[in-house]
MIGUTI-687933 format. One line per field, with one value per atom (N, C-alpha, C, CB): x, y, z. Coordinates in steps of 0.2 Angstrom, whole numbers. Glycine has a CB too. Example, Ala and Ser with C-alpha at 12.3 -4.5 7.8 and 13.67 -1.06 7.14 Angstrom:
X = [66|62|66|57|64|68|64|70]
Y = [-28|-22|-16|-22|-11|-5|0|-3]
Z = [39|39|39|45|35|36|39|29]
***
This chain:
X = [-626|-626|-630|-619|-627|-633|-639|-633|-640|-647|-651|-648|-648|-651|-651|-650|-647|-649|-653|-642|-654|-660|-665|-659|-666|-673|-675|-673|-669|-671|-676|-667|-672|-675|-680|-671|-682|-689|-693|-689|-693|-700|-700|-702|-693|-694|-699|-690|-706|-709|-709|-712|-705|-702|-701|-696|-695|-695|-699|-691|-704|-708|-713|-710|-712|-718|-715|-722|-709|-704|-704|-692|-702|-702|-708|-702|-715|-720|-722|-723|-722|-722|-714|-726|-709|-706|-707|-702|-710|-712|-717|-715|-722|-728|-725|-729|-721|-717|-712|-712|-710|-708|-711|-703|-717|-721|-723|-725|-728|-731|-727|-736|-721|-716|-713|-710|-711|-713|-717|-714|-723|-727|-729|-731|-732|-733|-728|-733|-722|-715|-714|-707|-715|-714|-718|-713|-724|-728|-727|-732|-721|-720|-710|-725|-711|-701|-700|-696|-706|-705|-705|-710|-700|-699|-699|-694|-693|-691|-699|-685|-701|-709|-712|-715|-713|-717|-714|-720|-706|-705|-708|-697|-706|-708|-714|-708|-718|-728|-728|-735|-726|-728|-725|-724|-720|-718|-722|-711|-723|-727|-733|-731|-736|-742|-744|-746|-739|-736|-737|-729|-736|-739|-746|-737|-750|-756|-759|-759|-755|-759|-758|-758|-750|-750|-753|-744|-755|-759|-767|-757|-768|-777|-775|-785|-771|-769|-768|-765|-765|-763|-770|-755|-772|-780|-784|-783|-783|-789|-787|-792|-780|-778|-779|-767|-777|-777|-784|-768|-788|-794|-799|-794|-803|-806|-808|-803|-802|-800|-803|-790|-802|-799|-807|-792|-808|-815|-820|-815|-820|-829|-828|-829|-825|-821|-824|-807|-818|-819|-825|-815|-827|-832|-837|-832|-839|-846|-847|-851|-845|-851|-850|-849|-852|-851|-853|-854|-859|-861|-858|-866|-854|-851|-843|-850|-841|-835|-836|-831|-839|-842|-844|-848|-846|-847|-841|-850|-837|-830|-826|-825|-828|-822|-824|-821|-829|-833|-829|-840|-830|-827|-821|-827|-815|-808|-806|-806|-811|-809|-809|-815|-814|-817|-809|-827|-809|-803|-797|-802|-797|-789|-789|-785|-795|-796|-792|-805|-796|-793|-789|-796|-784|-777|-772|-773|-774|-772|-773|-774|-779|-781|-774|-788|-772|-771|-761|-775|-761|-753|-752|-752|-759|-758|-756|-766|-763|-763|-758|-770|-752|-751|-740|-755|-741|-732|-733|-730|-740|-738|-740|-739|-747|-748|-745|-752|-742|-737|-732|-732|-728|-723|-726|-719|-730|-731|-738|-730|-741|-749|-752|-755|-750|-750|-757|-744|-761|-766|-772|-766|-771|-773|-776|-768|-772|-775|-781|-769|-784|-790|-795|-790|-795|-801|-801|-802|-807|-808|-802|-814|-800|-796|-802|-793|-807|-814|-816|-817|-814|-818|-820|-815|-826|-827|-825|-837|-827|-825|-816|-829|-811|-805|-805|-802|-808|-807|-808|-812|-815|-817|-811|-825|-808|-802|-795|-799|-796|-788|-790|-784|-797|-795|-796|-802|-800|-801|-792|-808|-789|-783|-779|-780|-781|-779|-778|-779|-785|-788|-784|-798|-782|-777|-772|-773|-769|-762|-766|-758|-771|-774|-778|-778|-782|-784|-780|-790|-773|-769|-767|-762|-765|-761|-770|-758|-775|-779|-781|-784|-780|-780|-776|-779|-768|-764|-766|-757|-767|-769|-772|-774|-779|-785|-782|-792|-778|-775|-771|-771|-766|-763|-769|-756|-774|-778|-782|-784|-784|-783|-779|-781|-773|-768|-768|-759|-768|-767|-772|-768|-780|-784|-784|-788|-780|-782|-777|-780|-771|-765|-769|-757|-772|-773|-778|-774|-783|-789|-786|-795|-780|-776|-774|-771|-772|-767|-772|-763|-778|-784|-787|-789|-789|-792|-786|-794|-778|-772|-774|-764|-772|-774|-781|-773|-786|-794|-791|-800|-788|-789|-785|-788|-777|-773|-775|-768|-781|-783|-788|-787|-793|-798|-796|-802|-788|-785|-783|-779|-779|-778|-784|-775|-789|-793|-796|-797|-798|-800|-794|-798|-789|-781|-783|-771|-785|-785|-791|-782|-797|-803|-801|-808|-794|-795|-792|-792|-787|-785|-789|-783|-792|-798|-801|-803|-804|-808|-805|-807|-798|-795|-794|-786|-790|-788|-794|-787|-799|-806|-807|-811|-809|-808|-802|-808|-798|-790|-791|-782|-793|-796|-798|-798|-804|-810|-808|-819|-803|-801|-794|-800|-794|-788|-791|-785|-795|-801|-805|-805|-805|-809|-803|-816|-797|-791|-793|-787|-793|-790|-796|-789|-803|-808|-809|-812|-806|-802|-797|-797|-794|-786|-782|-785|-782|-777|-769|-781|-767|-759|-757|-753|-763|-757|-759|-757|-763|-764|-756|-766|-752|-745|-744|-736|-744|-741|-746|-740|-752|-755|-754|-760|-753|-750|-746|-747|-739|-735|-735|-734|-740|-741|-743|-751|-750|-754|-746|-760|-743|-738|-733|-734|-732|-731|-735|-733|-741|-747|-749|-753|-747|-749|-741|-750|-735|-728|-730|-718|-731|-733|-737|-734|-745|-749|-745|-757|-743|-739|-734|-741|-728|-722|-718|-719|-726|-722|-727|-719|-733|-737|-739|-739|-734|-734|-734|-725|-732|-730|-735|-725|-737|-743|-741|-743|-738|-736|-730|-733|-731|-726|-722|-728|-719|-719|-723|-714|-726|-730|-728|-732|-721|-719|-720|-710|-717|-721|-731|-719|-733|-740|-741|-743|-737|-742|-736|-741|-734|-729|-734|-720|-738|-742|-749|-743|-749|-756|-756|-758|-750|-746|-748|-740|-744|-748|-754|-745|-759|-764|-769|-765|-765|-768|-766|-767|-759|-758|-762|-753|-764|-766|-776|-765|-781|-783|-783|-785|-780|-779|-780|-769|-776|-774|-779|-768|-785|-793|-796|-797|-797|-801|-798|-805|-792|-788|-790|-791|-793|-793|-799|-795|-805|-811|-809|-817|-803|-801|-796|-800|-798|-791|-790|-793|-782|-781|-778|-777|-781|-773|-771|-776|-765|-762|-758|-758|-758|-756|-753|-760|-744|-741|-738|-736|-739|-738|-733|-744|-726|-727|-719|-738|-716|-711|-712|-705|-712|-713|-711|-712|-704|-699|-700|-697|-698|-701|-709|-695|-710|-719|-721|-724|-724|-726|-735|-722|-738|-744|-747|-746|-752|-756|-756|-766|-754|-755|-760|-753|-761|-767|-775|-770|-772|-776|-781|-770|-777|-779|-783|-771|-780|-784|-790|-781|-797|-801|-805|-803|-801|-804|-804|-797|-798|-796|-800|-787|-797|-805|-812|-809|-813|-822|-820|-824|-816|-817|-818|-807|-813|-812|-820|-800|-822|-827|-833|-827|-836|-840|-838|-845|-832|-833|-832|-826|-830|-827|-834|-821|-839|-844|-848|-848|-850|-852|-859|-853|-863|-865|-860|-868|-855|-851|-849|-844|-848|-844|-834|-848|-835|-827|-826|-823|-825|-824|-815|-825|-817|-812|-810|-811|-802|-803|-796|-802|-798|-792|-791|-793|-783|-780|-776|-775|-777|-772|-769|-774|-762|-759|-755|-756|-757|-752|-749|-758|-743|-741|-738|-739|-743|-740|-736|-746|-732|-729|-730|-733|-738|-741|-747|-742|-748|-755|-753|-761|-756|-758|-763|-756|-764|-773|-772|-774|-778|-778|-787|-773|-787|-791|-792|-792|-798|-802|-808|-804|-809|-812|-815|-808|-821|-823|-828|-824|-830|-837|-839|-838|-846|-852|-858|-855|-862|-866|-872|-867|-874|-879|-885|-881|-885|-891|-887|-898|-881|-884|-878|-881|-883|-879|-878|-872|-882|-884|-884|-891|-888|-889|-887|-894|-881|-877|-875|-871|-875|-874|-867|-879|-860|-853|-851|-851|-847|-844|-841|-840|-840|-836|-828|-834|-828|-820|-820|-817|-826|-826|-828|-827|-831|-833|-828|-838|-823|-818|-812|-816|-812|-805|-808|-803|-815|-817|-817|-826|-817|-815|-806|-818|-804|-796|-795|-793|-796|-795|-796|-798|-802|-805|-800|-812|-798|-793|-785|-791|-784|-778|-776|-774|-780|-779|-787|-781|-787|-795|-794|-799|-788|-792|-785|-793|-784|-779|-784|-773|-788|-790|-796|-790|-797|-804|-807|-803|-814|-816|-821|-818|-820|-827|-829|-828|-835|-837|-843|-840|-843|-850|-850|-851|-856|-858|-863|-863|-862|-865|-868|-862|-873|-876|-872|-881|-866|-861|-854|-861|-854|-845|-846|-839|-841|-841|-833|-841|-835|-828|-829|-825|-821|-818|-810|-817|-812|-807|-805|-809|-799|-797|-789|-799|-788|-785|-782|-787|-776|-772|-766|-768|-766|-762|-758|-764|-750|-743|-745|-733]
Y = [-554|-557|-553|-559|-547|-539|-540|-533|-541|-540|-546|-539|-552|-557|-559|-561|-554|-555|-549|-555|-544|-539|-541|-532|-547|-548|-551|-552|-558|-562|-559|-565|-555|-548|-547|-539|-545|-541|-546|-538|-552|-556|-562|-560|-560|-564|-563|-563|-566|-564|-563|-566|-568|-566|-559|-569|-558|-550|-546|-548|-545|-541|-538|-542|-546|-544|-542|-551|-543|-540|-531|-544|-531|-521|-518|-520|-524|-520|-519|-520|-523|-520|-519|-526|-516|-511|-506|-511|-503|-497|-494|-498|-499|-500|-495|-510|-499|-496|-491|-501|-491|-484|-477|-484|-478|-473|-470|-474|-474|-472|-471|-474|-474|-471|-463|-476|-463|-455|-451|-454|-453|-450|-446|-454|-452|-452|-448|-459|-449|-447|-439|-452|-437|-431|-428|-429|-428|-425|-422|-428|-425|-422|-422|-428|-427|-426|-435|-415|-440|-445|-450|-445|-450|-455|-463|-452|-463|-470|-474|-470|-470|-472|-474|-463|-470|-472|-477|-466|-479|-485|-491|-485|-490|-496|-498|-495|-492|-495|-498|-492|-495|-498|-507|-492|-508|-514|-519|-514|-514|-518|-523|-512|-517|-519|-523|-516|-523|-527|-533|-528|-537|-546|-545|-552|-542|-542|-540|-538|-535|-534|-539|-527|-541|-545|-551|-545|-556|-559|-558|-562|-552|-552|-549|-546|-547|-546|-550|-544|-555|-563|-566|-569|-567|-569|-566|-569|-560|-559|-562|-551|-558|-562|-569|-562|-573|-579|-585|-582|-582|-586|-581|-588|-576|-571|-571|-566|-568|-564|-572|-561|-578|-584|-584|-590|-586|-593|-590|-598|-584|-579|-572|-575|-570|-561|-566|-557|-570|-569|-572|-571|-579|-581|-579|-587|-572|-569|-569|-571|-575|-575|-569|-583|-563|-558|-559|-553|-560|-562|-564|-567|-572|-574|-570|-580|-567|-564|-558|-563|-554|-548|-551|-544|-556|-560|-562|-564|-564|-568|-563|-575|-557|-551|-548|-546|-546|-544|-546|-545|-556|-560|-558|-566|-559|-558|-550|-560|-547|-540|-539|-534|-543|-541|-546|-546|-549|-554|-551|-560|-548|-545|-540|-542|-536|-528|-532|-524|-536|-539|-543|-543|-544|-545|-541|-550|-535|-527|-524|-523|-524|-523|-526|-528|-533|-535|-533|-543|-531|-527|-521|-526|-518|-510|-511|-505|-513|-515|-520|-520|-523|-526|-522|-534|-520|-518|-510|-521|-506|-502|-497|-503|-498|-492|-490|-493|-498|-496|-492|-504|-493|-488|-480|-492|-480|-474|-470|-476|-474|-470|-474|-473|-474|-477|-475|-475|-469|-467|-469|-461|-472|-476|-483|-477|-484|-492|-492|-496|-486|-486|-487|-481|-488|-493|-496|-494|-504|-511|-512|-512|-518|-523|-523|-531|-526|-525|-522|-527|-515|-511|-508|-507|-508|-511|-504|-513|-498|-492|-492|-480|-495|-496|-501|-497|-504|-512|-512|-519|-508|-505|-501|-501|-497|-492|-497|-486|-502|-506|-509|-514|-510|-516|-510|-524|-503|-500|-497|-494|-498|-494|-500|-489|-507|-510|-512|-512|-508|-509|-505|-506|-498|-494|-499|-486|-503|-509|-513|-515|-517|-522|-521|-524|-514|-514|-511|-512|-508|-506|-514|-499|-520|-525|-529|-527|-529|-532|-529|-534|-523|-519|-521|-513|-522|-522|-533|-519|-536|-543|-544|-545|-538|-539|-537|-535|-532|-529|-537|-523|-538|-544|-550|-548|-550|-556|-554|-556|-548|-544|-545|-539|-544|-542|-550|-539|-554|-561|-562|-565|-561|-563|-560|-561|-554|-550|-555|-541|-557|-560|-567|-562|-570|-577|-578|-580|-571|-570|-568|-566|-565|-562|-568|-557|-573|-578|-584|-580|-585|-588|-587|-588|-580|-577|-579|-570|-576|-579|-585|-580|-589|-597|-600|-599|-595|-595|-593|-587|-590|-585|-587|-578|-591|-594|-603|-593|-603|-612|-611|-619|-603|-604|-602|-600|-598|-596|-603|-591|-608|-614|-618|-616|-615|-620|-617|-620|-612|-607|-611|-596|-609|-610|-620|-608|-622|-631|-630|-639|-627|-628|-626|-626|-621|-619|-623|-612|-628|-633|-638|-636|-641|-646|-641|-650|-636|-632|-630|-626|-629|-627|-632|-624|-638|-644|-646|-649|-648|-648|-646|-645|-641|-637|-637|-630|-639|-639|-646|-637|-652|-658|-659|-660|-654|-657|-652|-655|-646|-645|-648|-638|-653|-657|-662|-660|-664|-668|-670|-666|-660|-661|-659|-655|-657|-661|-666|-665|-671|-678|-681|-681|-677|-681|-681|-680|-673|-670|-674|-662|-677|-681|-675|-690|-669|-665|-665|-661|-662|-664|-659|-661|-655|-651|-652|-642|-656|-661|-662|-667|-664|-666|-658|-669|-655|-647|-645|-641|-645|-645|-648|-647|-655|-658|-656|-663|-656|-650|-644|-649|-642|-632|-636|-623|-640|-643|-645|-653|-648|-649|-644|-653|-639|-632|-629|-628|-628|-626|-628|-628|-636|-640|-638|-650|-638|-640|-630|-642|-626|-620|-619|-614|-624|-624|-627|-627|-635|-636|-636|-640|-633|-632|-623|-637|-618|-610|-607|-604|-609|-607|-608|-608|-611|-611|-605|-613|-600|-595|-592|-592|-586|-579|-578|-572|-574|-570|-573|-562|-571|-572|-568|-573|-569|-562|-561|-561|-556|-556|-557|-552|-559|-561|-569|-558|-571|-579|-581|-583|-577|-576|-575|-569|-570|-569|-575|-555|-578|-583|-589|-586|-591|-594|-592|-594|-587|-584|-587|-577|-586|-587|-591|-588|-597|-603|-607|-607|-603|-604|-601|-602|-596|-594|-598|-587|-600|-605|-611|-607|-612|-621|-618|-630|-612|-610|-608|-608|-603|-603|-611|-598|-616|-620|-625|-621|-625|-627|-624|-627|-616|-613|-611|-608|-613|-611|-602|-617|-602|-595|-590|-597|-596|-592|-587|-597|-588|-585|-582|-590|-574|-567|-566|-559|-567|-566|-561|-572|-556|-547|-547|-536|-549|-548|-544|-553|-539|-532|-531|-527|-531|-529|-523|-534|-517|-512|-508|-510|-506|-503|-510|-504|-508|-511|-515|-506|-522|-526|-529|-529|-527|-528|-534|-522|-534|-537|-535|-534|-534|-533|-539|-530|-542|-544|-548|-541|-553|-553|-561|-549|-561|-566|-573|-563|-579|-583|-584|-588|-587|-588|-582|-597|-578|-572|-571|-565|-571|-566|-574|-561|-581|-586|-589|-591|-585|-587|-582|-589|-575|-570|-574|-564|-573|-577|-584|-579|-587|-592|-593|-592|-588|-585|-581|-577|-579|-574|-582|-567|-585|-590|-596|-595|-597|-600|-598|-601|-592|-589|-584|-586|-583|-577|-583|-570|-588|-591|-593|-597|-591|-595|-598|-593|-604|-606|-602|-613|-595|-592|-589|-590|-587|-580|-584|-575|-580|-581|-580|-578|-576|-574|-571|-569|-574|-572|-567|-582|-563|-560|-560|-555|-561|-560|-554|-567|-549|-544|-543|-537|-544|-545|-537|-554|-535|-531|-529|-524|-530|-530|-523|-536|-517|-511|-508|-504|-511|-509|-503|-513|-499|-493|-492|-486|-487|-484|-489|-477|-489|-493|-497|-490|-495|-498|-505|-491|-509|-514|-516|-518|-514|-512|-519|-501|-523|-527|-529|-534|-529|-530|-537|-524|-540|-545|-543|-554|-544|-541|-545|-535|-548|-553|-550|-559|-554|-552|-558|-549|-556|-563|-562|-564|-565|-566|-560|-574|-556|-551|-556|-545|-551|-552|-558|-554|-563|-570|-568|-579|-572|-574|-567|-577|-561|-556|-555|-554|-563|-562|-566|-560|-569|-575|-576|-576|-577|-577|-581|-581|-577|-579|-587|-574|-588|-596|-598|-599|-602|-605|-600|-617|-598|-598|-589|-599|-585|-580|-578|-578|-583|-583|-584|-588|-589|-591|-584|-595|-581|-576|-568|-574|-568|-561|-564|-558|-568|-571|-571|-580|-573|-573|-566|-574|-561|-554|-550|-552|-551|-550|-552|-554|-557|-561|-556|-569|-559|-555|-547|-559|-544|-537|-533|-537|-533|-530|-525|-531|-519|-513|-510|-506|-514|-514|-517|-520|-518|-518|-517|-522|-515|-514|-520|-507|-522|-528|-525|-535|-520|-522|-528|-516|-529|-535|-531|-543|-529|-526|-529|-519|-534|-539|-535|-548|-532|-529|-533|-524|-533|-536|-538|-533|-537|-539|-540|-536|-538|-539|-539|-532|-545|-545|-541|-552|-537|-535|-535|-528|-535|-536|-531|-543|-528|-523|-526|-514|-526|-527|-524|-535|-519|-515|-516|-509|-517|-520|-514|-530|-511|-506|-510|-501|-507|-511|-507|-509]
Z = [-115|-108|-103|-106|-102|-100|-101|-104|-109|-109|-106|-116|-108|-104|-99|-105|-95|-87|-85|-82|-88|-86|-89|-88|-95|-97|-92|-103|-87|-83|-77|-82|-77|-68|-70|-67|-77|-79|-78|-86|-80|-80|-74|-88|-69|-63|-61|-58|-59|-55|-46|-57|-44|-38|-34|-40|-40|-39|-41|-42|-46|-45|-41|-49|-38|-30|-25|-26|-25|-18|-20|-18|-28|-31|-28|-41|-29|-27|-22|-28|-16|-8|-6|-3|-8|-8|-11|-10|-16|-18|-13|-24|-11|-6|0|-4|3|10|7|14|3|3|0|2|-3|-3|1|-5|6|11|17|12|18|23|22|24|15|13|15|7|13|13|20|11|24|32|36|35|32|38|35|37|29|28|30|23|34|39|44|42|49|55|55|62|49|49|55|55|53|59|53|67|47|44|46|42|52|54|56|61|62|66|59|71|53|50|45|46|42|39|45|37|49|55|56|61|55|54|51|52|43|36|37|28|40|39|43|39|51|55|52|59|46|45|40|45|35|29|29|29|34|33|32|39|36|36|29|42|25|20|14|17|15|9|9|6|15|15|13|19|16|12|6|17|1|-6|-9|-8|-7|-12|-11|-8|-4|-5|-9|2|-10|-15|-22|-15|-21|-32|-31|-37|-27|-30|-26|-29|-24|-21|-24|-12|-22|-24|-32|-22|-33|-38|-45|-38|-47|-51|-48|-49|-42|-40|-40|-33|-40|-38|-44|-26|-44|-48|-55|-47|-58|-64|-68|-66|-64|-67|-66|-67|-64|-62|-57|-65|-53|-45|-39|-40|-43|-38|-31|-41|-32|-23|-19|-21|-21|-18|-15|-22|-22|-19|-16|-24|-17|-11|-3|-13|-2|3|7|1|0|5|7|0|2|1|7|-6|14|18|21|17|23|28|29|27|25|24|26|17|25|24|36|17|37|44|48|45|45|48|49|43|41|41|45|35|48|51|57|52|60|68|69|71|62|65|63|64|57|60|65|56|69|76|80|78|80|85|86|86|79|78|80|72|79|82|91|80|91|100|102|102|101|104|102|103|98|94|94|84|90|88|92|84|95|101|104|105|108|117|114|123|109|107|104|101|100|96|98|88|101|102|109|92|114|120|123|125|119|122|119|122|112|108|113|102|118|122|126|128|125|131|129|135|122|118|119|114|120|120|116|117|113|107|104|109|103|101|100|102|94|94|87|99|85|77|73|76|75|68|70|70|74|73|68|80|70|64|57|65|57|50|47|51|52|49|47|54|52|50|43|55|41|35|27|35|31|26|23|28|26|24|22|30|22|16|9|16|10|2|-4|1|-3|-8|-10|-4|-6|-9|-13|-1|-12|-14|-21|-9|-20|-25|-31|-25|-29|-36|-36|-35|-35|-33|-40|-21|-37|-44|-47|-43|-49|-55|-60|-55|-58|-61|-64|-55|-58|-61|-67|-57|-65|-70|-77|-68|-79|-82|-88|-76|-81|-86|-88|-81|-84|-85|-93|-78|-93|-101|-105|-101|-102|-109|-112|-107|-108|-108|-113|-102|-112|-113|-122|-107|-124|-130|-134|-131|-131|-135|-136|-129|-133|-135|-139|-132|-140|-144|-150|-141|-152|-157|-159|-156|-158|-160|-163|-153|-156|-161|-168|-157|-169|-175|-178|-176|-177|-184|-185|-182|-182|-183|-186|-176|-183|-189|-195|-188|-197|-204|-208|-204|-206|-209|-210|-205|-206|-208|-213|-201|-214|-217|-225|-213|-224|-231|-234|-230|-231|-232|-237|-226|-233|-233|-240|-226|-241|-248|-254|-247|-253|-257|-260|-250|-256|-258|-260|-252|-260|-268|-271|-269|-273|-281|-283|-284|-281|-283|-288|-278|-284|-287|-292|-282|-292|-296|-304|-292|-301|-309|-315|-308|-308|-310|-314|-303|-310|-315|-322|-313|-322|-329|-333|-328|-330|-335|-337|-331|-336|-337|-341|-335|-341|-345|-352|-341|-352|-358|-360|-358|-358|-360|-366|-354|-361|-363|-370|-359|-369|-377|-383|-378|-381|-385|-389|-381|-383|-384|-389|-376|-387|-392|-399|-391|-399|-408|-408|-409|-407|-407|-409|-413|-408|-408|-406|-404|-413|-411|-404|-418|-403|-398|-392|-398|-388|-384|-378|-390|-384|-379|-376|-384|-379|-377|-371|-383|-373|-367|-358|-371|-361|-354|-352|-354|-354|-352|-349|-356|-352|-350|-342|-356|-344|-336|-332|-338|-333|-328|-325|-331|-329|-326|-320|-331|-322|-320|-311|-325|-313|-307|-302|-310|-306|-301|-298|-307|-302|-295|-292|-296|-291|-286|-280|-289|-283|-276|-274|-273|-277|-274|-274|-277|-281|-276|-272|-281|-272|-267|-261|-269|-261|-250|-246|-246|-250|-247|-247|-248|-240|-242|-247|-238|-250|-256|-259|-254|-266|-272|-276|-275|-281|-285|-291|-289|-291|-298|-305|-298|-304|-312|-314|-313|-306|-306|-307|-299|-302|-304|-312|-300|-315|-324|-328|-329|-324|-330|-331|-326|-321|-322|-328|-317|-326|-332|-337|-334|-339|-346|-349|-347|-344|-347|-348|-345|-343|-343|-350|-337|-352|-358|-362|-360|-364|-369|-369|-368|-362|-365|-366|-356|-364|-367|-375|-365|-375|-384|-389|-385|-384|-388|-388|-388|-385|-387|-390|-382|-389|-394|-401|-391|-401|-407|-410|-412|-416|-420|-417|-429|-413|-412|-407|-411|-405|-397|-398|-391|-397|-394|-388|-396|-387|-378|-381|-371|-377|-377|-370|-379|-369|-361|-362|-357|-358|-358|-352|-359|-350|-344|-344|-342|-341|-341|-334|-341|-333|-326|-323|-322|-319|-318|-310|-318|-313|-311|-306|-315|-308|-302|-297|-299|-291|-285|-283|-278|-286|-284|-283|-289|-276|-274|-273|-273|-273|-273|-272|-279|-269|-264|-271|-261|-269|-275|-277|-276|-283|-288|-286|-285|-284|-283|-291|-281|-298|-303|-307|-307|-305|-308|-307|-307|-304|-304|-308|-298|-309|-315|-323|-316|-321|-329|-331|-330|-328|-328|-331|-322|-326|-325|-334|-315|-335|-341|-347|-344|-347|-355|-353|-355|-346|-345|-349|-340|-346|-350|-355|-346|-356|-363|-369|-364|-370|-375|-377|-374|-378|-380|-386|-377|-387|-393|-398|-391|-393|-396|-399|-393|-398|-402|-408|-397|-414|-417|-417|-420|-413|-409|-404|-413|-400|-392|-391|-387|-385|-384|-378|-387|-374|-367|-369|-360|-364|-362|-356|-363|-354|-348|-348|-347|-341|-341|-333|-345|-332|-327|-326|-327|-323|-324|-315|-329|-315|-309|-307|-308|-304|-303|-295|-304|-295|-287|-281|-286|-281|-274|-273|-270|-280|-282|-289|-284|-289|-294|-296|-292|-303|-306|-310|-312|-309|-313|-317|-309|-324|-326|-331|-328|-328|-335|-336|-334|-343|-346|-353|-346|-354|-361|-361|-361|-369|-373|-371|-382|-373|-372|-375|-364|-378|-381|-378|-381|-381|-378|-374|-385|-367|-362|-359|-366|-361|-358|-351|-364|-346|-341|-337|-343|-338|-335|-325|-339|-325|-320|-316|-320|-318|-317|-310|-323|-303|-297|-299|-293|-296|-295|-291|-290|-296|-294|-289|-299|-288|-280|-282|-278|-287|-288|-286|-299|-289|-287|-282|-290|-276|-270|-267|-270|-267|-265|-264|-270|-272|-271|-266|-282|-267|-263|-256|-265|-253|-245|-245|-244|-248|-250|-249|-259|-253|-254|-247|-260|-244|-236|-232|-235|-233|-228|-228|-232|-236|-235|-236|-238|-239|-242|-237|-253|-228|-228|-228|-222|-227|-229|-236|-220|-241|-246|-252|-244|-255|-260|-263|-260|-267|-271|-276|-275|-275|-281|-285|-278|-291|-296|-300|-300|-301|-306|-309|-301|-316|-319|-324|-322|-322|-328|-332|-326|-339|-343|-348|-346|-354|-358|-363|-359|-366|-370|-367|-374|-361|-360|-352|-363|-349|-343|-340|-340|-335|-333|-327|-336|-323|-318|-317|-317|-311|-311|-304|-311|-301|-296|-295|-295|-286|-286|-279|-287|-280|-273|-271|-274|-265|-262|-260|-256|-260|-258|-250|-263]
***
């Protein structure tokens, strides 16, 4: 209950403007008064002169400052700030001359009322209040300005991740189809099992991947099955070595991160040039790092100069997104074996 009544105080703004032309008056009634030891005389000026400043201070934050200051139109607001400033001098003028002189500086009256380097001095000794009073404005007009430019980019990067995460969908979906597909045109018994693994495959794209992050044990359970229902197209011609190394535990990692690799490996390594295609997976989770490698053979020379798919287009924007200064990506397409190393800091 404390705290929530000192939170309230804190961001009353009310109060904050009373704290700061109290601080205002009693600075400079310090100040002034520890000169001659005439404290009271001087709280009494400072308050004398108080309305007059905080009306040309609110005028400037909230007319000035908004209609001319921010949107550029300097001209205009050094102009008006000129007028206002000449204005407020002469009804500081007409406070001194009429309250503060007869009492404190009676010798002060034998000047005109009209008299310009007085006036120039009343308004110039407003400006110290006013301009700590828009600094501090411009200051929040800032902070304001960073919070909402921080919140926009979140809101970018989280619609544009969303937006990456539902092509791999259709992408995979695709491919997992069209190896279903050629199943089905063998009339292959393992066809049903396949469906299955697919039903798997499908129930973790859309019901565990909501989240940023996973575990990685559900990530390589997925793999899993994804290697089963490959293996079980290319049958004998096809060696998967998946190799998990390194404790696993709660390690954590971005979904479908490692599925456009693996992919990209059984897509172009399984090829009908080779006589026996091979993909090597290896996942070794150390301390703080997470080293993961794909890695296939391919038919010498082919596809050397092959430009990356939407998948691996997709996952290096993913990784930018969510790992920017947390990861490393090599891709060395060699003349017989493609490899991919990819290295993610906890």
């Amino acid at each position: 209950m404390l705290k929530r009544k000192i939170d309230w105080l804190w961001q009353n703004r009310v109060l904050q403007h009373i704290l700061f032309w109290l601080a205002h008056v009693v600075f400079y009634g310090v100040l002034y008064g520890s000169f001659e030891d005439h404290y009271r005389q001087y709280f009494i000026e400072e308050l004398l002169y108080l309305p007059g400043k905080i009306v040309f201070t609110y005028f400037t934050l909230y007319f000035l400052l908004p209609r001319y200051l921010l949107p550029g139109k300097y001209s205009s607001f050094f102009g008006w700030l000129f007028v206002s400033s000449f204005v407020a001098g002469l009804l500081q003028r007409y406070v001194a001359f009429n309250y503060d002189y007869p009492y404190y500086y009676p010798e002060a009256l034998k000047d005109p009322f009209f008299y310009i380097p007085k006036i120039v001095k009343m308004f110039v000794a407003i400006y110290p209040v006013t301009f700590v009073a828009v600094a501090i404005k411009l200051l929040k007009y800032w902070y304001a300005n960073q919070q909402a430019q921080q919140v926009l980019t979140q809101e970018k990067l989280e619609a544009e991740l969303k937006f990456l995460k539902t092509q791999i969908h259709p992408h995979f979906l695709f491919n997992t189809l069209n190896n279903l597909y050629a199943l089905t045109l063998k009339k292959s018994d393992k066809a049903p099992d396949t469906v299955l693994k697919l039903s798997e495959l499908i129930n973790y794209m859309l019901y565990e991947c909501t989240s940023e992050i996973v575990l990685l044990s559900k990530e390589i359970k997925f793999i899993q099955n994804y290697i089963h229902i490959e293996k079980m197209r290319h049958g004998d011609k096809l060696d998967v070595d998946l190799r998990i190394s390194g404790e696993v535990g709660d390690r954590k990692i971005a979904p479908l991160i490692l599925l456009p690799f693996v992919e990209n490996s059984f897509k172009h390594g399984a090829s009908e040039e080779l006589q026996h295609s091979w993909v090597k997976i290896t996942i070794d989770v150390q301390p703080s790092v997470t080293l993961i490698k794909v890695e296939n053979n391919k038919a010498a020379g082919h596809d050397v100069d092959r430009k990356p798919g939407i998948g691996i287009q997709n996952v290096r924007r993913r990784l930018d997104l969510l790992y920017p200064n947390g990861h490393e990506l090599k891709i060395m397409n060699g003349e017989e074996t493609f490899l991919v190393i990819l290295t993610i800091q906890e």
